[in-house]
C-alpha positions in Angstrom: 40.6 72.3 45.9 38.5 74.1 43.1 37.1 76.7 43.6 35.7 78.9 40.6 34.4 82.1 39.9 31.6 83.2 37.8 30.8 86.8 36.8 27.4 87.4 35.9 24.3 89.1 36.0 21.6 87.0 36.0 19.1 89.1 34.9 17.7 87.1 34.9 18.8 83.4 35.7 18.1 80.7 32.2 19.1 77.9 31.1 22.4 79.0 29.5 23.6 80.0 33.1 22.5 76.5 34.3 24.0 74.8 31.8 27.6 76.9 32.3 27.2 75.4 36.2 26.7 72.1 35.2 30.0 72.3 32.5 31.8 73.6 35.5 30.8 71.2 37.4 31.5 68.6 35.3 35.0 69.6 35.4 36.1 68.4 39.0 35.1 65.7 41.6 34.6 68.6 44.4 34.0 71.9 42.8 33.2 74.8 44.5 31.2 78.3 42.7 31.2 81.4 43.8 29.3 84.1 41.7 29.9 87.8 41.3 26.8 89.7 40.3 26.1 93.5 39.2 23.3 95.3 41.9 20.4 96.7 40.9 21.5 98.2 37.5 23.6 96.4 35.1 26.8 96.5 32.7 24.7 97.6 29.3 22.7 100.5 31.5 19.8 99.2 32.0 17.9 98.1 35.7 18.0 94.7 36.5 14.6 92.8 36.5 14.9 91.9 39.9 16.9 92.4 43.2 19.8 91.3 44.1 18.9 89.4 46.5 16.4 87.3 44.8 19.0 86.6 42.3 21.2 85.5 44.6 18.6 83.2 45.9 18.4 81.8 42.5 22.1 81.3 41.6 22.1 79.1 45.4 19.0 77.1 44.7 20.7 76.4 41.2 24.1 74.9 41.9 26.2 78.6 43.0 27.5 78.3 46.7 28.4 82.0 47.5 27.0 85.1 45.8 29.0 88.3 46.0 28.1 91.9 44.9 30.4 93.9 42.3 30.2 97.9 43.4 28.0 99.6 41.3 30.8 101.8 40.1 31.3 98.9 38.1 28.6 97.4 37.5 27.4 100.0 34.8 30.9 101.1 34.0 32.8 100.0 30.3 33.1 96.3 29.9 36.9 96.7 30.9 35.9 97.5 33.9 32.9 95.5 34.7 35.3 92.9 33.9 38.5 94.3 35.8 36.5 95.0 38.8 34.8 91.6 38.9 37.8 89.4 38.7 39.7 91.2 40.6 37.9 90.6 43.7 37.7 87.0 43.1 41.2 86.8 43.1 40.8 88.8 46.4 38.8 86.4 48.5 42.4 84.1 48.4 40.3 81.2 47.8 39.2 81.4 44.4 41.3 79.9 41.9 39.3 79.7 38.2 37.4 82.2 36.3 35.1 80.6 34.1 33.3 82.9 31.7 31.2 81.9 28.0 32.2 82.7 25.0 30.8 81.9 21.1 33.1 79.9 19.9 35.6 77.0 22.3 38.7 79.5 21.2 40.6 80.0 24.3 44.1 80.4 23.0 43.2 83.0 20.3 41.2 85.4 22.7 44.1 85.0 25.2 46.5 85.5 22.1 44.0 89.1 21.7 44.2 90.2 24.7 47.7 89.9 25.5 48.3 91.7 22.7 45.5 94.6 23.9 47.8 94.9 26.8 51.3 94.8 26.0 50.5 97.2 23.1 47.9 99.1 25.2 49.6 102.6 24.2 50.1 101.5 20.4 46.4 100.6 20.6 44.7 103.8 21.5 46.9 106.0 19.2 45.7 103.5 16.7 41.8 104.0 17.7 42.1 107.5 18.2 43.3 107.8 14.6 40.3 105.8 13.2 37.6 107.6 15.5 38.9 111.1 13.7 38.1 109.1 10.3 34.4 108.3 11.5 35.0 104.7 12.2 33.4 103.1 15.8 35.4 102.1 18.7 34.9 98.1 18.5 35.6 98.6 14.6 38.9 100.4 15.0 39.2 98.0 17.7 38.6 94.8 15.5 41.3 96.5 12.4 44.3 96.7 15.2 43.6 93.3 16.0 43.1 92.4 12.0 46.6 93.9 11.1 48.5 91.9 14.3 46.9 89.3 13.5 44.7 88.1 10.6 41.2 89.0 9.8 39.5 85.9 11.3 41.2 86.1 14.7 40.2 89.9 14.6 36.4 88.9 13.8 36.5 87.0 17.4 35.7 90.4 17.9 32.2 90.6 16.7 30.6 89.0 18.8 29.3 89.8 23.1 30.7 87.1 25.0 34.2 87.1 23.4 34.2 90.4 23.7 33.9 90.2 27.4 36.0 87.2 27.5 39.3 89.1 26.0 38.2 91.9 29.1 38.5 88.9 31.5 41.3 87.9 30.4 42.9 91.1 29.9 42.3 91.6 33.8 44.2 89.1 34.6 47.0 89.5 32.7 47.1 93.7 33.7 46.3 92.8 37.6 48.5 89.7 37.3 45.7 87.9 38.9 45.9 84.3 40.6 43.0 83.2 38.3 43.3 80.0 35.7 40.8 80.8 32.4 38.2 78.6 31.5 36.3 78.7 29.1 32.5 77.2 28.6 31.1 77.5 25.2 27.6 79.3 24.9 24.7 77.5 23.8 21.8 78.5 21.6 20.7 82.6 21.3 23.4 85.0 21.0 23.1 88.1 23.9 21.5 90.4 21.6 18.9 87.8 19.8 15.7 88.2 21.0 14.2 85.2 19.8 13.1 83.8 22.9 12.5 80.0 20.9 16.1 78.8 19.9 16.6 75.2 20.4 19.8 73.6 21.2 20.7 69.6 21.8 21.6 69.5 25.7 25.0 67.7 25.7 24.8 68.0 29.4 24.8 64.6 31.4 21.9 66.0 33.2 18.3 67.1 32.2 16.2 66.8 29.0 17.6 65.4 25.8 16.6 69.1 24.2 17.3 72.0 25.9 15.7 75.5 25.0 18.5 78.1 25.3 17.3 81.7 24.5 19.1 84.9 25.9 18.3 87.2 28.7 17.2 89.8 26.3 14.7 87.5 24.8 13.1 86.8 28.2 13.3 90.6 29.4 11.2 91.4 26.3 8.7 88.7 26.5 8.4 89.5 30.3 7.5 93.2 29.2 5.4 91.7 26.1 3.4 89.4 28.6 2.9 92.5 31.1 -0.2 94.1 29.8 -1.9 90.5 29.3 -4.5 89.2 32.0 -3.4 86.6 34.0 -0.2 88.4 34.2 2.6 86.7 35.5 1.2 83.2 35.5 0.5 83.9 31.7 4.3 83.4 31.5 4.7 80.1 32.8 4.1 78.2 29.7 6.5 80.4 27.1 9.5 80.4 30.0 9.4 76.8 31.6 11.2 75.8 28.0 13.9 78.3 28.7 14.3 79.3 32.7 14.8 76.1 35.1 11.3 75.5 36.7 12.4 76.4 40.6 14.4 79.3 39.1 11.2 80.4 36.7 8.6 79.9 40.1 11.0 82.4 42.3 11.3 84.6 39.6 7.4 84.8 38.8 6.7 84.8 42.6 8.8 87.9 43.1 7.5 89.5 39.6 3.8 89.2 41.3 4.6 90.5 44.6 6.4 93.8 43.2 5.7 96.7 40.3 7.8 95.2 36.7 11.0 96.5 36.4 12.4 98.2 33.1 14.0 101.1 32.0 10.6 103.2 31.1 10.5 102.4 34.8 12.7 105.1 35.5 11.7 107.4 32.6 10.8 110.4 34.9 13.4 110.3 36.3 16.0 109.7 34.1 14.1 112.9 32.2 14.2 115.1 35.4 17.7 114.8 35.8 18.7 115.3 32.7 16.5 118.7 32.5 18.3 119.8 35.4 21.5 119.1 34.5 23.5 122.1 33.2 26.9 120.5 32.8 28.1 116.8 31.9 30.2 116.3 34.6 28.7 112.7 35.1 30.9 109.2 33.5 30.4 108.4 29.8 28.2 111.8 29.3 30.6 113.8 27.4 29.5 117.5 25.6 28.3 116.1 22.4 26.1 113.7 23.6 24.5 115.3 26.6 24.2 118.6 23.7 22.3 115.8 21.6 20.1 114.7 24.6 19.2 117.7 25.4 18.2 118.7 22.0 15.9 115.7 21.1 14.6 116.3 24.4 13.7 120.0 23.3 12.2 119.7 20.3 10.5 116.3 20.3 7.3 116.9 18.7 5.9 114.5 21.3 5.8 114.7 26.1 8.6 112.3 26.6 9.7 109.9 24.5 10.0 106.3 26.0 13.7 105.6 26.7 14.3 102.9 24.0 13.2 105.5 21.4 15.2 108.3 23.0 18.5 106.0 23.0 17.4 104.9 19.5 17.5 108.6 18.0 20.8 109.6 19.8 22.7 106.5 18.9 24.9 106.7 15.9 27.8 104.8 14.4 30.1 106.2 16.9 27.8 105.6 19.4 25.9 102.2 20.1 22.8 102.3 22.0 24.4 100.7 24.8 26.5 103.5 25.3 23.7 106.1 26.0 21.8 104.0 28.3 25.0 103.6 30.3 25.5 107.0 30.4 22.1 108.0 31.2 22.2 105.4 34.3 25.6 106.8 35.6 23.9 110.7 35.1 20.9 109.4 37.4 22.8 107.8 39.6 25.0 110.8 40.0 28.6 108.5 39.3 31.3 110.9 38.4 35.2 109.3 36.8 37.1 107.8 39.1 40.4 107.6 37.1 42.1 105.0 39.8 39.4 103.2 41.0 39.9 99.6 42.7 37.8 97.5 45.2 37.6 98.4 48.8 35.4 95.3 50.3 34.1 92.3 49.2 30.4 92.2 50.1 28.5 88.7 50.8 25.0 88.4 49.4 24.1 84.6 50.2 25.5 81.1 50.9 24.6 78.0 50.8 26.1 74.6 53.2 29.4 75.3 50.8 29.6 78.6 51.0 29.7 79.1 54.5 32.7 76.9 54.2 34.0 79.3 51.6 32.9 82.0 53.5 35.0 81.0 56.3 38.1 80.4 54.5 38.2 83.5 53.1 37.7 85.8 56.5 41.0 84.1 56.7 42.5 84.6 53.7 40.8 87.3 51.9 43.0 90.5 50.7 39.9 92.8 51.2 37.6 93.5 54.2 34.6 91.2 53.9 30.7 92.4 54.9 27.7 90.4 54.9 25.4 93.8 56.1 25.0 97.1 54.2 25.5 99.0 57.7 29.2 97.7 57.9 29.9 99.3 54.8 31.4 102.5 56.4 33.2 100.9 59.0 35.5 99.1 56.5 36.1 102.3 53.3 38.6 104.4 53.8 37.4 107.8 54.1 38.4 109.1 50.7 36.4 106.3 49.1 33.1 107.1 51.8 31.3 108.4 48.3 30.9 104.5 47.7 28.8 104.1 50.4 26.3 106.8 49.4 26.2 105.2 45.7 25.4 102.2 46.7 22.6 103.4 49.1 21.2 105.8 46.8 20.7 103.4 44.1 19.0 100.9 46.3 16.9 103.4 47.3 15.9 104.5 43.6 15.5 101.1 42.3 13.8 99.6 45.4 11.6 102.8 45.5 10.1 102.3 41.4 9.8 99.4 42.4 7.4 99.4 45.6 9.7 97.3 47.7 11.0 98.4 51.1 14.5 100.1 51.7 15.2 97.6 54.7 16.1 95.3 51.9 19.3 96.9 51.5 20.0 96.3 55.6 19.1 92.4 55.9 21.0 89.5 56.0 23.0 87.4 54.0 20.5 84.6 51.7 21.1 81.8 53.1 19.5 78.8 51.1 
């Protein structure tokens, strides 16, 4: 039987996640998905658009059976260890046997040629990047020039580019965890992660759906979402520039949700994210190390302006060194109070929603699953062990920031499984 796993975020659902279901699908007579998803804040620092649970009810009315949750710990952690994390309880639930992920270019063997190499020569690696850093060069380029003198220049330029990067951490978890997972890889369609041209056309080569297929990233969508905010007729003014580019029932659940609750961003946390670093005397929080919480707090001090919005802020901190994405993630993990957890590994394997399938799934796995499995927030407690009880008081406290910006009730965190 296949069953495969999907990492994601979904934030929010579009055609380039559709399209990656229906590849997989295409792959096997009786497939089965199950898809992991980050909480209420995601992998690059920023909030997620929506809840959890309406994205799980997305991902089931669009071809996923069963929808887990990643820990929060990892969710906004590196992209080793979103990834790590991720797959690693997959390969937990004993049933899952595939991690499909996208990628740029259909390049399987090289990335799994990269990261092999990133982790049999992990020590070699950071002795390398360590020297480089001292010289004023960025991570992912000193990164990139290990790979470059292993290899050749245009295995090393693999590198460049978002989904390959997170591919090599994919496969680099299952190679260092020795996971029971077989790669797969689905090439990506249309916009880049980071384009945010939200009208990039791509022929549809699925065996499904329209001849042309509009494929634009999450990014694009976010920003035309926050573009579209201030218009009247706000969110229905949306309908006509996202029905090209989200899958109608997945565009009417998310505009449904969008009108029912406040928009969701990360100026939606500004206060917040401002108070707590005001009353923060020491960086004692992940990623926030002296110099950049010193260079925080100095922009903070002497902006000529009240607060800056948050993409300015992270735009006048960032340097070479260190990419936007960086500071957002450290900012997140300072307001969410996450400290370094050196050892960290999965404790539970939570349940967000099934479908017909996934109640299958779900059954075979309280059977065969290497982790306790809860389908409720309140048996969260019952199943940590006490040394890992902090995880419980992460997760509820970022619900209950998230779900309070965003005027929704804390009893979401306590329901039931989505069942669609």
């Amino acid at each position: 039987m296949n069953i495969t796993g999907i990492i994601a975020e979904y934030n929010p659902f579009h055609n380039g996640h559709y399209y990656q279901i229906e590849q997989i699908k295409n792959l096997s007579q009786r497939p089965f998905l199950i898809a992991i998803i980050s909480g209420y804040f995601c992998q690059r620092g920023e909030p997620a658009i929506t809840s959890p649970r309406i994205r799980t009810k997305i991902a089931l009315e669009n071809g996923v059976d069963l929808v887990l949750q990643m820990p929060t710990y990892s969710a906004v952690g590196s992209a080793e260890i979103f990834a790590s994390v991720a797959a690693t309880i997959l390969d937990r639930t004993g049933i899952c046997n595939c991690l499909a992920f996208g990628a740029e270019q259909n390049c399987l063997s090289e990335l799994e040629q990269i990261a092999l190499l990133l982790v049999e020569q992990e020590n070699e690696l950071w002795l390398y990047i360590d020297q480089k850093l001292k010289s004023g060069i960025s991570y992912a380029k000193a990164r990139e020039q290990f790979v470059a003198e292993k290899f050749n220049l245009k295995t090393a330029a693999l590198l460049q580019q978002s989904n390959q990067i997170l591919a090599i951490e994919y496969l680099k978890a299952i190679y260092k965890n020795k996971l029971n997972l077989k790669p797969c890889l689905i090439q990506r369609q249309g916009s880049a992660y980071s384009d945010p041209d939200l009208n990039c056309l791509t022929a549809d080569v699925c065996t499904r759906g329209p001849a042309v297929r509009n494929f634009a990233s999450a990014l694009a969508i976010r920003n035309q979402i926050a573009k579209s905010a201030d218009k009247s007729g706000f969110p229905a003014n949306l309908i006509e520039e996202l029905l090209p580019v989200i899958p109608p029932k997945a565009l009417a659940t998310l505009l449904y949700n969008i009108s029912k609750h406040k928009l969701i961003n990360m100026e939606s946390f500004a206060d917040l994210y401002y108070y707590t670093l005001e009353n923060t005397k020491e960086p004692i929080t992940r990623y926030l190390d002296k110099a950049l919480f010193n260079r925080l707090k100095k922009i903070v001090r002497f902006t000529d302006h009240n607060y800056l919005p948050i993409e300015n802020l992270t735009e006048q901190v960032k340097t070479k060194q260190l990419p936007a994405t960086r500071v957002k993630r450290a900012l997140t993990n300072l307001l969410l109070h996450i400290q370094e957890e050196p050892n960290f590994e999965p404790s539970y394997i939570q349940v967000l929603g099934f479908n017909r399938q996934g109640r299958y799934l779900l059954k075979r796995m309280t059977k065969s699953a290497q982790l306790p499995i809860i389908t409720n927030f309140s048996e969260l407690s019952s199943v940590l062990p006490a040394d890992n009880l902090w995880q419980e008081e992460l997760e509820l406290r970022t619900a209950r920031i998230w779900l309070n910006q965003a005027g929704c009730s804390l009893n979401e965190i306590f329901a039931s499984p989505v069942i669609v």
